[in-house]
N, C-alpha and C positions, 0 to 999 in steps of 0.2 A: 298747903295749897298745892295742886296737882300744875306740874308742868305745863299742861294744855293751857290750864287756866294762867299761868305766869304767862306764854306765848301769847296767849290772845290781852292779856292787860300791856305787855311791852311791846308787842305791836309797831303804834305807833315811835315808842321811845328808837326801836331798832330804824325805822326807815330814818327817821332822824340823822340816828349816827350813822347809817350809812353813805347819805350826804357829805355827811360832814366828817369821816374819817381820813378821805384822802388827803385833807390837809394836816392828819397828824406824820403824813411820811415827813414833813418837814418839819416837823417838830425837833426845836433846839434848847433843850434844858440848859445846856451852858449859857448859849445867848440871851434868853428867858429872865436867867438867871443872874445876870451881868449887868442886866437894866437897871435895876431898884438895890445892887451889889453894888460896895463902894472899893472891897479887898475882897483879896482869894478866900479868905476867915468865910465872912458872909456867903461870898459865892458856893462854897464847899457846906454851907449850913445848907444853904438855897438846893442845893445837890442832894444832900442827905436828905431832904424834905420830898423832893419829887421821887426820889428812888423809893419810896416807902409807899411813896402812895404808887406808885407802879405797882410795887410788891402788891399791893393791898387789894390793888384790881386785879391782879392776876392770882392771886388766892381766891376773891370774887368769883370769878370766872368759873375755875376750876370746884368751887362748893357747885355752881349750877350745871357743869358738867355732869357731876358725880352725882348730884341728884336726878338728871334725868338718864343718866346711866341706872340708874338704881331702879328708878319708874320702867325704866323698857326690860329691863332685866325681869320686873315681878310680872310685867302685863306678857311678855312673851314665855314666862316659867324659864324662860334657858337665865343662865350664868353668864353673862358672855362679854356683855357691852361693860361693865364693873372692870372684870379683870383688863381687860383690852386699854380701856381709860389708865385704869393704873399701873400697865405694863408703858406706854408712852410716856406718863409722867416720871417715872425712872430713867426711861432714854433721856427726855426734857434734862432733867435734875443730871443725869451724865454730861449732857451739852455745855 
């Protein structure tokens, strides 16, 4: 599936989360976590659970970066957007 075509099927999905992202600035994985947690055992489970699935969206992410990094790179012939993508992810991963 071409990028364009992912863009125009998520679309909607994106205005969605645009909505609805400004209430992840509050987002509280410990408090979250501490609800339906009865000990730090659980709670530190509850932790390890949500960090993963971060992890997981942000591997997410970065596969659709790199693929439309890949797509503009073939459609404009240059090299550019690929390396550039994977020179920040190095900074990222030093952060």
């Amino acid at each position: 599936m071409k990028i364009s075509d992912m863009i125009k099927t998520c679309t909607p999905i994106i205005a969605i989360l645009a909505l609805w992202a400004p209430g992840l600035a509050f987002a509280d994985p410990q408090a979250e976590c501490s609800i339906d947690a009865s000990n730090q055992i659980e709670i530190g489970d509850c932790l390890t659970g949500a960090e993963r699935i971060a992890d997981a969206t942000v591997a997410l992410a970065l596969d659709f970066a790199t693929m439309a990094a890949k797509e503009l790179d073939e459609t404009t012939g240059r090299a550019s957007a690929l390396p550039a993508l994977n020179a920040g992810q190095v900074g990222w991963i030093a952060y």
